[in-house]
C-alpha positions in Angstrom: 51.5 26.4 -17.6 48.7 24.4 -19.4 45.6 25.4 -20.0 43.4 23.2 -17.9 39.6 24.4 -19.4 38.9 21.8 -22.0 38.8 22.8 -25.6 36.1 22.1 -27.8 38.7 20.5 -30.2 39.1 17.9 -26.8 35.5 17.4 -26.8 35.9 16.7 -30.6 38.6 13.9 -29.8 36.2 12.6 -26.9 33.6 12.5 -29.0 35.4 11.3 -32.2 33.3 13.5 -34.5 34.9 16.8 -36.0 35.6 20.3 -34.4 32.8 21.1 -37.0 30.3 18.8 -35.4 30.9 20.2 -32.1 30.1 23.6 -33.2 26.8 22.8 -34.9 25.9 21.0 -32.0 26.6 23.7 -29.8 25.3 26.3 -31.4 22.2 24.7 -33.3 23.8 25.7 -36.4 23.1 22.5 -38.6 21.7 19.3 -38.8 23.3 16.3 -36.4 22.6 12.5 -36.4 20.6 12.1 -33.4 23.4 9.6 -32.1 25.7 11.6 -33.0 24.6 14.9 -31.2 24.3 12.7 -27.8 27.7 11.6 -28.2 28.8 15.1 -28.4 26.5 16.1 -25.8 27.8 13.6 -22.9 31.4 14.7 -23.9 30.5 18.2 -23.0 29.2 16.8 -19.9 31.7 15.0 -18.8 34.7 17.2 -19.6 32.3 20.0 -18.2 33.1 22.1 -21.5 31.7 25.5 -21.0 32.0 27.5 -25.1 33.8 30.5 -24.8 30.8 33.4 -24.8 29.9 31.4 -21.6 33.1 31.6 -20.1 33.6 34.8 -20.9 30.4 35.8 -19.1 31.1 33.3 -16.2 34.2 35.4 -15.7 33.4 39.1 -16.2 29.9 38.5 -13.6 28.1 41.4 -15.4 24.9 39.9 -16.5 23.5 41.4 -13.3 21.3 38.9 -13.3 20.1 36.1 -11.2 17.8 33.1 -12.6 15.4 30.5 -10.8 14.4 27.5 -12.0 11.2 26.1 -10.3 9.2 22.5 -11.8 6.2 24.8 -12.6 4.6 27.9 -11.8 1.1 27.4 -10.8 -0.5 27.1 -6.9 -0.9 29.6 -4.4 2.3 28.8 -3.3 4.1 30.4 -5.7 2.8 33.6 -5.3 5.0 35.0 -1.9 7.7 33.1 -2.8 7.9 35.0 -6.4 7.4 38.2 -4.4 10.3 36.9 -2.0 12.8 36.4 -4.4 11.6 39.4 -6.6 12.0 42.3 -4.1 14.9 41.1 -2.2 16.8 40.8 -5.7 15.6 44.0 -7.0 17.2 45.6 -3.5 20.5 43.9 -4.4 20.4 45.6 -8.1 19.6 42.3 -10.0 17.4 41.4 -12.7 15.3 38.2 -12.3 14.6 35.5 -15.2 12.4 32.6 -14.1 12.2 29.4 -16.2 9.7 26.8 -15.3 12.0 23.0 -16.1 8.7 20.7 -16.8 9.6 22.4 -20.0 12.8 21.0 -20.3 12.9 17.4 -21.8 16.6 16.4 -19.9 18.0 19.2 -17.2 21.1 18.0 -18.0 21.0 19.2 -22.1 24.4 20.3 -22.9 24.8 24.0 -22.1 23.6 26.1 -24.7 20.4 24.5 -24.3 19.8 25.4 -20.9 17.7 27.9 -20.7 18.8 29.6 -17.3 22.4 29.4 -16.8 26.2 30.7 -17.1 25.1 32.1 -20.5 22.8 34.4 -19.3 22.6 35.2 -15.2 25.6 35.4 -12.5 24.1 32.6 -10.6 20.7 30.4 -10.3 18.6 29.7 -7.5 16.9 26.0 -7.7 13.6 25.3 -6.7 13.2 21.4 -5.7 12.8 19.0 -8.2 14.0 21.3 -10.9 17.2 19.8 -12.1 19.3 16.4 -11.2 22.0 15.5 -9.4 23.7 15.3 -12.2 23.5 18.8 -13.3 24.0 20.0 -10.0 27.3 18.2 -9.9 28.1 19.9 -13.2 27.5 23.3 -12.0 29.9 22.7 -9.0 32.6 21.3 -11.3 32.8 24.4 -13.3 32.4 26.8 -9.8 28.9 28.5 -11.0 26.8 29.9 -8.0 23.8 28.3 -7.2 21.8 27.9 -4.6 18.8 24.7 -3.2 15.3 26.1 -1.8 13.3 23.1 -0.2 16.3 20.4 -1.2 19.3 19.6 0.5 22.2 18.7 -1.8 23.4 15.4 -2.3 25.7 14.0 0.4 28.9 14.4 -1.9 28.0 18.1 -2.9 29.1 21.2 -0.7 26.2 23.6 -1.9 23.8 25.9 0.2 20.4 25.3 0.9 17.2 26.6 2.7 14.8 24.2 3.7 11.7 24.9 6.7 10.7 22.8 10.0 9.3 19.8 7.8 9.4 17.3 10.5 8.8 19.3 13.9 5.7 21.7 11.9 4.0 18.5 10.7 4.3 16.5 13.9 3.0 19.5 16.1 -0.4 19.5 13.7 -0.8 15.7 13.9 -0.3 15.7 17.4 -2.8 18.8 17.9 -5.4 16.2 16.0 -4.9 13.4 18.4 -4.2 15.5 21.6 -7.3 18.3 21.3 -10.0 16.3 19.3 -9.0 12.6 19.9 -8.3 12.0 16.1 -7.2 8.1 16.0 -7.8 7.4 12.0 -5.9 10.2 10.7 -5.1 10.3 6.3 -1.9 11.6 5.6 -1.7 13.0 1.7 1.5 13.1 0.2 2.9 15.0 -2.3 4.8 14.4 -5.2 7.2 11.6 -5.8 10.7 12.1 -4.4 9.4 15.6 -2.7 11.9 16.3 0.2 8.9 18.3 2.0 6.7 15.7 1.4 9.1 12.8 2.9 10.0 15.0 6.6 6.2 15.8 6.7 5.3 12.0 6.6 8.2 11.5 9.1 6.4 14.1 11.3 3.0 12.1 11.0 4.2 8.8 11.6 6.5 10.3 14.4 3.1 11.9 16.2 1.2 8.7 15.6 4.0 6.5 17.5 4.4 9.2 20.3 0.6 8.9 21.0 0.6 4.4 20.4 -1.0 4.8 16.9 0.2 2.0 14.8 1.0 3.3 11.2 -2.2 2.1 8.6 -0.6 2.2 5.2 -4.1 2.5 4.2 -4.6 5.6 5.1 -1.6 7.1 3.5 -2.2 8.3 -0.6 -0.8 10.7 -3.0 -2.4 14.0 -2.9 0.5 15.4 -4.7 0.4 18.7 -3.6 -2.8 19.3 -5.8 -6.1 20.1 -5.5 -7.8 18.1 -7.9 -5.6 15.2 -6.8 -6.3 15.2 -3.4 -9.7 15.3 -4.0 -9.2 12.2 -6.6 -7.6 10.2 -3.6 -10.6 11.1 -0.7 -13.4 10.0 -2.9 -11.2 6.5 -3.8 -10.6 5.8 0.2 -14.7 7.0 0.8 -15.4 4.5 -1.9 -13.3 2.0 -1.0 -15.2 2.3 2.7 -12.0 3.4 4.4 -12.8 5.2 7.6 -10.9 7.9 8.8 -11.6 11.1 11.3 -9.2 13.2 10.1 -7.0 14.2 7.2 -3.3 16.0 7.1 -3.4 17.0 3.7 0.4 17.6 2.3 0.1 21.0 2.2 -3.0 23.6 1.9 -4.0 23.2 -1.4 -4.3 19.9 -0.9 -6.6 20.5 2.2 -8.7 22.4 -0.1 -9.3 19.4 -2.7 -9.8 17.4 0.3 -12.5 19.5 1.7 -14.2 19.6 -1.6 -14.0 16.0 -1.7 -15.7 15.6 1.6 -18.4 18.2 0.9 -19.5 15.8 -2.1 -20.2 13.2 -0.4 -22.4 14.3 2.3 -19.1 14.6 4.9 -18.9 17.7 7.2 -15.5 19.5 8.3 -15.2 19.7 11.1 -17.8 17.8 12.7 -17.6 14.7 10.5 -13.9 14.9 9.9 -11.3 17.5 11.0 -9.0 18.6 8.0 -5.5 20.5 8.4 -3.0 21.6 5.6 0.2 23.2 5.7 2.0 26.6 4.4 -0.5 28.2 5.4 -0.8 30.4 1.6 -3.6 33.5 1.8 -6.0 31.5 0.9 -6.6 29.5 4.0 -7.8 31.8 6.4 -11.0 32.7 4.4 -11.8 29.5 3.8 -15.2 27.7 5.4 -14.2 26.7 7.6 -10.7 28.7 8.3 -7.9 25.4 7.5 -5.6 24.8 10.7 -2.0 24.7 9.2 1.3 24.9 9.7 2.5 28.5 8.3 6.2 28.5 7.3 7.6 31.3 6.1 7.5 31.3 2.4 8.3 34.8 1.1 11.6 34.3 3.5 12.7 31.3 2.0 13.0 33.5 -1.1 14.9 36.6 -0.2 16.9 34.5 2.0 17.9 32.5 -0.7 18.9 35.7 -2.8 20.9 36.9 0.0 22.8 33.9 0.4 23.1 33.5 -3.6 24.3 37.4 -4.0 27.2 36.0 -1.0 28.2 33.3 -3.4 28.4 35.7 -6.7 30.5 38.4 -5.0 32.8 36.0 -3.7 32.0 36.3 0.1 31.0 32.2 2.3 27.4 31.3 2.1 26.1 29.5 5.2 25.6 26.1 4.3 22.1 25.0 5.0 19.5 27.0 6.6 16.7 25.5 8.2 13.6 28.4 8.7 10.9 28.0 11.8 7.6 27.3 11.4 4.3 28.1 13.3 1.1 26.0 14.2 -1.7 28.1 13.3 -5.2 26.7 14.8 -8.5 27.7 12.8 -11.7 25.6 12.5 -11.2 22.8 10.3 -9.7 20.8 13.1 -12.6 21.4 15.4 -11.2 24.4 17.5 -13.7 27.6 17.6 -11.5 30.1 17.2 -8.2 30.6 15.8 -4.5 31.0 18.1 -1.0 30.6 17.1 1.4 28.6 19.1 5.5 28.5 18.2 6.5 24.8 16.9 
């Protein structure tokens, strides 16, 4: 029977260059024409050419060794998710290597570039926004576990995923603004471009605004990016620009925080002046003045739930397709309340 795995003397041929070529390219052995080395790279690519000390780790699974690839490390955020995945893979008896990809000119680099991969670990666990669809579509091709936190795959990829109550958290919070303190101007902050998170939580605001007869004001949408010195940017622009609001859904809570900040400055109180909630609900939030109403989702789950359902994958066993975790209101005083309840979403 033929051997189907492609050859790196067939990624020669696609690439027209020599076997030679290939190798420096591969291995960062020698100079290449920068042309050159891209022709060679998008040949591995698209005959998803793995070298051999790859496949021969893809096959044996003893690296004992799982890898996560997140846009950044930095946040408050970070900090139970990291704990999450940590002790849930050190129960399973795997290391953990963590790359941050804002380092990474192109995710999709031929693979001995990557830095987290076959190479190296039994199987990867992507945060959002950490690689393309293209490379998730070459990790498919050539069977490698992996795994989506806060992303779903693309429609044409079978690959698991664990995402939170985006939608239902965020509409419950907007809702509590318009329902308990008769918020009518309400800012919504998003985060970053092309954030899954960031898209259902506007689809939660605009769903509570139209259940309560609030037309949408695309003026009081901006890009708070999921930072807190950008949020903070975007409040003084709308004050400046004489926008009026009573209340602000930041994207998440460190967003609130740079909002608050923002508000502070210019002579704005929270609550009385303008109510302010977040969501995640990180540590942070409840010692806060005053304590941010949120939505708390369950962040250090996400992580060992994703290392349970990777550790499926490597040993073989069915994964279950997309999880979607609960989230909880929680009501504190930046909203306006007094004192601070939790209510299921």
């Amino acid at each position: 029977m033929a051997n189907l795995s492609p050859t790196i003397a067939d990624v020669a041929r696609h690439a027209r260059v020599s076997i030679a070529t290939v190798s420096r390219v591969v291995n960062g052995t020698g100079p290449v024409i920068p042309q050159t080395a891209e022709r060679v790279r998008a040949a591995i690519d698209e005959l998803h050419y793995v070298p051999r000390t790859a496949a021969r780790v893809l096959a044996s699974r003893k690296t004992n060794t799982l890898g996560l690839l997140l846009p950044e490390i930095g946040g408050a955020f970070f900090s139970p998710l990291l704990r999450g995945i940590e002790a849930e893979a050190q129960a399973a008896g795997f290391d953990l290597l963590i790359h941050a990809t804002s380092h990474i000119p192109h995710a999709s680099s031929p693979v001995p570039h990557r830095p987290l991969g076959m190479h190296n670990t039994d199987g990867l666990i992507v945060f959002t926004q950490s690689i393309d669809d293209a490379e998730m579509t070459r990790l498919s091709a050539i069977n490698f576990p992996f795994i989506l936190i806060y992303q779903t795959p693309p429609p044409s990829l079978n690959v698991p995923s664990i995402t939170i109550e985006n939608k239902s958290g965020a509409q419950k919070i907007v809702e509590h603004l318009i329902d308990a303190h008769n918020c009518r101007r309400i800012v919504f902050l998003r985060g970053p471009e092309g954030n899954e998170d960031s898209e259902w939580r506007e689809r939660g605001y605009r769903a509570a605004l139209e259940a309560h007869g609030i037309a949408y004001d695309p003026t009081l949408t901006a890009i708070g990016g999921f930072n807190e010195e950008q949020a903070h940017s975007a409040i003084r622009q709308m004050l400046a620009d004489g926008i009026e609001f009573d209340a602000v859904f930041g994207g998440d809570d460190d967003t609130a925080v740079g909002v608050i900040s923002a508000l502070r400055r210019a002579g704005r109180r929270v609550p009385q002046d303008v109510a302010v909630a977040g969501f995640d609900d990180i540590p942070i939030a409840r010692y806060l003045t005053p304590a941010l109403t949120t939505v708390s989702a369950p962040i250090e789950q996400v992580g060992r739930e994703a290392v349970g359902q990777l550790v499926r994958l490597i040993r073989g066993e069915q994964a279950e397709g997309q999880v979607l975790m609960r989230t909880e209101l929680v009501v504190r005083e930046s909203c306006g309340c007094l004192s601070s309840s939790q209510s299921p979403t």
